[in-house]
PALOLO-898061 format. One record per residue (C-alpha): residue number from 1; chain; x negated, y negated, z negated. Coordinates in steps of 0.05 Angstrom, whole numbers, padded with zeros to 5 digits. Each point is the difference from the previous one (the first is absolute). Layout:
<atoms>
<atom NUM,A,<X,Y,Z>>
...
</atoms>
This chain:
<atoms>
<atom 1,A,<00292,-01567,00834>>
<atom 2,A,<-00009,00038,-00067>>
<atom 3,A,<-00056,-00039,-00053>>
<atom 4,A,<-00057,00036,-00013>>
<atom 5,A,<00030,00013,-00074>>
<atom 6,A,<00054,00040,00037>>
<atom 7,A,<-00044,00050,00034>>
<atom 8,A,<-00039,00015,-00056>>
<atom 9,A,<00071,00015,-00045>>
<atom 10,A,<00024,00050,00056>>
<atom 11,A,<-00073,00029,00012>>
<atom 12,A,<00008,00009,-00081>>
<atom 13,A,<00068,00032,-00006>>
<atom 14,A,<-00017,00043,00064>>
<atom 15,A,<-00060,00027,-00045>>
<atom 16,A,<00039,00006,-00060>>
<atom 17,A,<00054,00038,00036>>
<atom 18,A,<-00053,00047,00029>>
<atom 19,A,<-00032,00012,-00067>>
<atom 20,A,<00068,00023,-00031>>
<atom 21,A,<00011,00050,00059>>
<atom 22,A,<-00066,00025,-00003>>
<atom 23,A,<-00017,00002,-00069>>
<atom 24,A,<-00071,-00014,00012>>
<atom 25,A,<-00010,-00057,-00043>>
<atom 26,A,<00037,00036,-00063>>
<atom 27,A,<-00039,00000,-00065>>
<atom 28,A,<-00046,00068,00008>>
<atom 29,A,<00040,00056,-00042>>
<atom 30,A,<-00054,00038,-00053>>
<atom 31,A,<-00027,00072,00013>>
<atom 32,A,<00055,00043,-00029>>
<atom 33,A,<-00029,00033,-00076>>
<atom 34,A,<-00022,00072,00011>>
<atom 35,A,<00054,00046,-00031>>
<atom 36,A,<-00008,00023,-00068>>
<atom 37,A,<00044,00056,-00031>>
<atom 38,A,<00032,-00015,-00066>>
<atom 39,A,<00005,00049,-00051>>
<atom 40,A,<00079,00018,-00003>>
<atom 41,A,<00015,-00027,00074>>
<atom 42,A,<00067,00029,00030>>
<atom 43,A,<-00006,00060,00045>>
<atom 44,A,<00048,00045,00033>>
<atom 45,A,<00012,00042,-00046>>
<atom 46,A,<-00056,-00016,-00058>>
<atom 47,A,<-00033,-00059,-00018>>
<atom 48,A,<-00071,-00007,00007>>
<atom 49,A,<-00038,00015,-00061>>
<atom 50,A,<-00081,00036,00012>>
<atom 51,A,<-00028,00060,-00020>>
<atom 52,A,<-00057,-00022,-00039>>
<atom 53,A,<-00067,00020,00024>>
<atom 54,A,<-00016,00050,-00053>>
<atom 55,A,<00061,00038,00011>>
<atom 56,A,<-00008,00003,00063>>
<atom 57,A,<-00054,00032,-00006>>
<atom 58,A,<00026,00055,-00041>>
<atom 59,A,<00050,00010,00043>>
<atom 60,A,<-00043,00029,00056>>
<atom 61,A,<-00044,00038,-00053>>
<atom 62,A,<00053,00029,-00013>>
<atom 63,A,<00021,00021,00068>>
<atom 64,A,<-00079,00019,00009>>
<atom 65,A,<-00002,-00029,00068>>
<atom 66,A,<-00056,00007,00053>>
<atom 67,A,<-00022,-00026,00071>>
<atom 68,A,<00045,00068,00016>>
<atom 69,A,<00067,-00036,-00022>>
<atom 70,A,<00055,-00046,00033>>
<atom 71,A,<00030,-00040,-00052>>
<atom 72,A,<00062,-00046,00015>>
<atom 73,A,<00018,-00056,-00056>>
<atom 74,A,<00071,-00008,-00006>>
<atom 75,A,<00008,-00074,-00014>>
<atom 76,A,<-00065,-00017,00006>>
<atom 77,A,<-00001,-00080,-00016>>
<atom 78,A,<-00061,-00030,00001>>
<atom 79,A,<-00042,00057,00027>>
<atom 80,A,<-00035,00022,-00049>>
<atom 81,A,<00010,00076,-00014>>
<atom 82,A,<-00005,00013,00079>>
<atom 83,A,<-00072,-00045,-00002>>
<atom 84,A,<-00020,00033,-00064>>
<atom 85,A,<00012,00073,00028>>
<atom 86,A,<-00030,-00024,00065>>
<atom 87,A,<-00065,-00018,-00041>>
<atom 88,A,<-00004,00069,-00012>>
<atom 89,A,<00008,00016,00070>>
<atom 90,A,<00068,00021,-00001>>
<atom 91,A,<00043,-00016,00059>>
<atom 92,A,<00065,-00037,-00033>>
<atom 93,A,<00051,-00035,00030>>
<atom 94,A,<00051,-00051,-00052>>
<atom 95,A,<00072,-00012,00020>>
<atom 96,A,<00023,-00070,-00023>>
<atom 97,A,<00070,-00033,00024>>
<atom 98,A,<-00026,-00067,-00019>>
<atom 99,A,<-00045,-00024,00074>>
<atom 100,A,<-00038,-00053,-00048>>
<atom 101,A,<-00019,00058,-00044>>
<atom 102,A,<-00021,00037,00068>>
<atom 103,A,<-00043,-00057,00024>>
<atom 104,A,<-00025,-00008,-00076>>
<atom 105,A,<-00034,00069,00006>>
<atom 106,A,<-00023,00004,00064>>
<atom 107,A,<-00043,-00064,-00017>>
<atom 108,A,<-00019,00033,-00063>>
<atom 109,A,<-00018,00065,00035>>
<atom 110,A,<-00047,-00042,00048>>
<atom 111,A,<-00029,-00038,-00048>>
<atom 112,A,<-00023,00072,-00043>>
<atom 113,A,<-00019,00023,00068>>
<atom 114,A,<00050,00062,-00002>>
<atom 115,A,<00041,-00013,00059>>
<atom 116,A,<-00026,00062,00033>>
<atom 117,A,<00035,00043,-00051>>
<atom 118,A,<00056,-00051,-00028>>
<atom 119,A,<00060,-00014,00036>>
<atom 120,A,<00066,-00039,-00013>>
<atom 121,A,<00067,00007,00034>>
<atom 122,A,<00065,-00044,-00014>>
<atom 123,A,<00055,00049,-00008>>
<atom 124,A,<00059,00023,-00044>>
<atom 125,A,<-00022,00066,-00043>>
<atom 126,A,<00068,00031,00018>>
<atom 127,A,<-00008,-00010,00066>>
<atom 128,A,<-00074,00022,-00003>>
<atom 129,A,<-00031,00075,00019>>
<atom 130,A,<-00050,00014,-00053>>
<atom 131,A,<-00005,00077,00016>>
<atom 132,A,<-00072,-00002,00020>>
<atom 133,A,<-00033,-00025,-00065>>
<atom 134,A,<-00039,00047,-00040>>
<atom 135,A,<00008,-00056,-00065>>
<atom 136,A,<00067,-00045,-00017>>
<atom 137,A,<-00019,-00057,-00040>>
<atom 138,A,<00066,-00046,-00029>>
<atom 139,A,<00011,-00059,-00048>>
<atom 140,A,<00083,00001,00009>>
<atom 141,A,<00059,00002,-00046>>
<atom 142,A,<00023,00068,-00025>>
<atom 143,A,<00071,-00015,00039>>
<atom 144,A,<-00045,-00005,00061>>
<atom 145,A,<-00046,00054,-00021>>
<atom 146,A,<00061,00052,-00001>>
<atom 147,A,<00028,-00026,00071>>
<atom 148,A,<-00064,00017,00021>>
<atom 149,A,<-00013,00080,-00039>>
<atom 150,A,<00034,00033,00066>>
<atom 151,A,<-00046,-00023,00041>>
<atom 152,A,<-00056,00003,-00041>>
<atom 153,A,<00025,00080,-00020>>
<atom 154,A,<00004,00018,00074>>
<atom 155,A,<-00077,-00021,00006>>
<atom 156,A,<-00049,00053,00021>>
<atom 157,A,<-00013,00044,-00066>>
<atom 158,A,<-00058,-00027,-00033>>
<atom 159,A,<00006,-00072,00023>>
<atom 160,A,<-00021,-00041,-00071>>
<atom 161,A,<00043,-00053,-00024>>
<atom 162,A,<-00022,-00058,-00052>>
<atom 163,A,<00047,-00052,-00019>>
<atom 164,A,<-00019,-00061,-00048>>
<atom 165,A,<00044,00001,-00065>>
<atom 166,A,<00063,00025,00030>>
<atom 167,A,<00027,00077,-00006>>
<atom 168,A,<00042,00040,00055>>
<atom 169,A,<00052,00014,-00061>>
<atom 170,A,<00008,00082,00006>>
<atom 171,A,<-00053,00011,00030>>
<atom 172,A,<-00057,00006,-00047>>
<atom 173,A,<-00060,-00023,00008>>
<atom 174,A,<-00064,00042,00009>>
<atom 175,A,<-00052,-00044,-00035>>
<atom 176,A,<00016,-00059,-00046>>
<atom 177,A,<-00066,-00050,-00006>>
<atom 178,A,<00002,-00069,-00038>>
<atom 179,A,<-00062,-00057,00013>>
<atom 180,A,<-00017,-00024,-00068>>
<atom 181,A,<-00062,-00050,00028>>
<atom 182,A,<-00006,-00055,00045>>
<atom 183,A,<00080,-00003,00011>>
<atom 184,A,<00046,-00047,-00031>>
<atom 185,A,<00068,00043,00023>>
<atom 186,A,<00030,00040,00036>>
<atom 187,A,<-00047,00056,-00012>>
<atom 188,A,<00032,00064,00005>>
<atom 189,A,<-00009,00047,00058>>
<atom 190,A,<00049,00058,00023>>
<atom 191,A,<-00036,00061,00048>>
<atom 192,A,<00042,00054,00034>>
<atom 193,A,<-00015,00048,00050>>
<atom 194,A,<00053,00017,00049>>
<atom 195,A,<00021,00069,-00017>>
<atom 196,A,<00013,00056,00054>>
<atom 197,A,<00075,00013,00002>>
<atom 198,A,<-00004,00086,-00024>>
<atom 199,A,<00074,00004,-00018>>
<atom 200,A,<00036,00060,00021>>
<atom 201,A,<-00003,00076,00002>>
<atom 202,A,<-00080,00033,00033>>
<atom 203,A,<-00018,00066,00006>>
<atom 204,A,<-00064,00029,-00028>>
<atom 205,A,<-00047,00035,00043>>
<atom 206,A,<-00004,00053,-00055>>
<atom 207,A,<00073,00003,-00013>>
<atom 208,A,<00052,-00036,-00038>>
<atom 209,A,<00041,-00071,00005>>
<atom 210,A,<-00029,-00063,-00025>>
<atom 211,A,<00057,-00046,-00016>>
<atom 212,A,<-00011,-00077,-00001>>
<atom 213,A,<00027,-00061,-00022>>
<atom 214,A,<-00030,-00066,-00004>>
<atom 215,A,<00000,-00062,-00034>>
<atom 216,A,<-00056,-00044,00039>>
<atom 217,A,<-00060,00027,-00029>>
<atom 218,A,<00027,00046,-00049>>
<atom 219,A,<00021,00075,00018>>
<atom 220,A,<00048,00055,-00034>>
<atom 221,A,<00028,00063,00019>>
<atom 222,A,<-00012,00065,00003>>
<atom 223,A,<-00043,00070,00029>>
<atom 224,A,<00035,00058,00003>>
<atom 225,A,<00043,-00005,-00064>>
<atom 226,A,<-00051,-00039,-00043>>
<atom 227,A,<00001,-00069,-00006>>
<atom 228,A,<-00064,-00038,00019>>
<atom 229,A,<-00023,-00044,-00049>>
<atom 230,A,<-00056,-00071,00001>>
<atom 231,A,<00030,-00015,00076>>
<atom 232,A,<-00034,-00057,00028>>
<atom 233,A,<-00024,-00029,00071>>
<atom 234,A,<-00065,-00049,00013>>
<atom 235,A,<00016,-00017,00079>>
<atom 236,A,<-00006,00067,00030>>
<atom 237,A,<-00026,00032,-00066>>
<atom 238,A,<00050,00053,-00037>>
<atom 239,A,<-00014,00023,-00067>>
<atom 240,A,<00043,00047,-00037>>
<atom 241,A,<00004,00059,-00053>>
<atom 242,A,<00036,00068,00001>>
<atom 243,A,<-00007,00024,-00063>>
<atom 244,A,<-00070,00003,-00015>>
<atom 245,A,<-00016,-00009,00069>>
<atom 246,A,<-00027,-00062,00022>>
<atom 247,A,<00016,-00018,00072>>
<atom 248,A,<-00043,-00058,00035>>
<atom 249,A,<00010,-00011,00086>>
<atom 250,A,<00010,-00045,00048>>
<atom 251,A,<00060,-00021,00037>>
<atom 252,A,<-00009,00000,00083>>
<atom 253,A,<00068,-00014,00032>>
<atom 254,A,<00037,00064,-00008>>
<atom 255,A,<-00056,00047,-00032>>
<atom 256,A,<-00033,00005,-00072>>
<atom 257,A,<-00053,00026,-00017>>
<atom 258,A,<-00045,00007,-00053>>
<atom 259,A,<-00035,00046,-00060>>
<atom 260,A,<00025,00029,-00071>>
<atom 261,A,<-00038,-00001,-00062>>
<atom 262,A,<00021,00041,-00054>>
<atom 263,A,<00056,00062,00015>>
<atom 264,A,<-00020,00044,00047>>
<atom 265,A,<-00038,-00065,00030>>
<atom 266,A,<-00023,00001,00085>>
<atom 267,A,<00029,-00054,00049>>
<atom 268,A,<00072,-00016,00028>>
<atom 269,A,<00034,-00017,00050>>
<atom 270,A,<00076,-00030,00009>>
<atom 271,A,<00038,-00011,00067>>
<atom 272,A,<00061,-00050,-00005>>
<atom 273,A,<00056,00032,00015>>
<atom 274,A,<00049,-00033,00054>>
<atom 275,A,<00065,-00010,-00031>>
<atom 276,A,<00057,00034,00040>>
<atom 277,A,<00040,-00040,00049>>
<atom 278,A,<00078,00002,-00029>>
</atoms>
C-alpha cells in the first residue's frame, strides 16, 4: 500500500505534467507594443521616409482639390495625405504594400474622424488600377517614378499629378513650388497635368492640315505650310500660334475646337484624321 508521501508525489507530477501540456500556468506574456514606423524602414521598393505636414499640404494646393475630386496616394505610409485631403472633404484612397502601414492609417483615419472619406488598401502599385482618380499624389524614387509615367500618361487628360521632391525625368514638370516654413526637408513639390495625346495629322473645318507632334505637354508642327509656334497643352487645353495668330481650344477625343485672336481671328475647329490602314 503506497504512503501517503507517495500519492501526493504522483498527484504532483500528474499536475506538473498537465501544466506543461496545457500551458496554463506559463508566466503571462506582455501586451505586444503598438507598431511604430521608423523613419527609413525597408519597403518594397522604397523605404519609408514622410511627407512632412507642410508639404503635404502644398501638394494638394497645388492640385486645387475639392469635395468634387478622387485622389489616390501612391505609397501612402502613415496616412496622412489621404486624411489630410479627406479633411477637406475629398474622397482619397492611399495604396501602401506594407499591412502595418495599412492598419497604421486606418487607426489614424478613425481617430481624425475621416474614415467616411479615407480609405487604405494593401496592394502593389504595379499591380494597382489607379484610372479613376481625378489627383495622383507620390513620394517614390525617380526609377520608380519613370516605371510608373505610362500609366500615369495613359490617365484621362486632365488628371493632376503631384509628386514630393522627385521628377518624371523628360517629362517636365508644369509647376515647380518649394516650402520655405514649417519644413525641415524634403520640400519641393512637382505638379503636372496629364496632357491630351493631339499628335498626328486634323483637318480644319475651314480648310487646311494641322500637323502634330508631341512631346508630353509640349506641341510642334505645322498649318498649312507655316510652322506653328508657342505649342503647348494644359490637360485638354491647346494653345498655339500661326504667325500672328493666336490659337487657344480644347481637346475632346478626336475634335478641337476653339477661337483665334489676332489674323483674320473667329473660332476653329480640327477633326483627327484616321491614319490609313497599310
Amino acid at each position: 500500500m503506497r504512503s501517503i508521501r507517495a500519492v501526493r508525489l504522483l498527484a504532483l507530477s500528474a499536475l506538473l505534467s498537465l501544466i506543461s501540456l496545457t500551458g496554463s500556468a506559463q508566466t503571462p506574456q506582455a501586451p505586444a507594443k503598438p507598431f511604430e514606423p521608423q523613419v527609413g524602414q525597408a519597403g518594397k521598393d522604397v523605404v519609408w521616409v514622410p511627407t512632412p505636414q507642410a508639404l503635404v499640404d502644398k501638394m494638394l494646393d497645388m492640385a486645387k482639390v475639392t469635395p468634387a475630386d478622387y485622389l489616390i496616394d501612391l505609397g501612402s505610409g502613415d496616412g496622412r495625405t489621404v486624411i489630410t485631403a479627406a479633411k477637406r472633404g475629398v474622397r482619397a484612397l492611399g495604396i501602401e504594400y506594407n499591412p502595418d502601414m495599412v492598419e497604421l492609417s486606418k487607426e489614424n483615419a478613425v481617430k481624425e474622424k475621416v474614415t467616411d472619406k479615407a480609405t487604405f488598401m494593401k496592394a502593389d502599385l504595379f499591380e494597382s488600377d489607379f484610372s479613376k482618380a481625378t489627383v495622383i499624389t507620390m513620394f517614390l524614387l525617380p526609377s520608380i517614378n519613370m516605371k510608373l509615367r505610362p500609366q500615369l500618361l495613359n490617365l484621362k487628360p486632365g488628371t493632376r499629378i503631384v509628386s514630393n521632391s522627385f521628377t518624371m525625368e523628360d517629362w517636365q514638370a508644369d509647376e515647380t513650388a518649394t516650402v520655405t516654413e514649417g519644413c525641415p526637408n524634403w520640400c519641393t513639390a512637382h505638379f503636372w497635368l496629364v496632357p491630351a495625346k493631339v499628335e498626328g495629322s486634323w483637318q480644319l473645318d475651314k480648310g487646311g492640315e494641322l500637323q502634330l507632334t508631341q512631346q508630353f505637354q509640349m506641341v510642334s508642327g505645322s498649318l498649312a505650310s507655316t510652322s506653328i509656334s508657342n505649342g503647348r497643352l494644359r490637360g485638354e487645353d491647346i494653345t498655339f500660334s500661326v504667325g500672328n495668330a493666336a490659337y487657344t481650344g480644347r481637346v475632346e477625343g478626336n475634335v478641337m475646337k476653339g477661337s483665334i485672336k489676332g489674323g483674320s481671328g473667329g473660332t476653329w475647329t480640327a477633326t483627327r484624321r484616321q491614319a490609313s490602314n497599310p
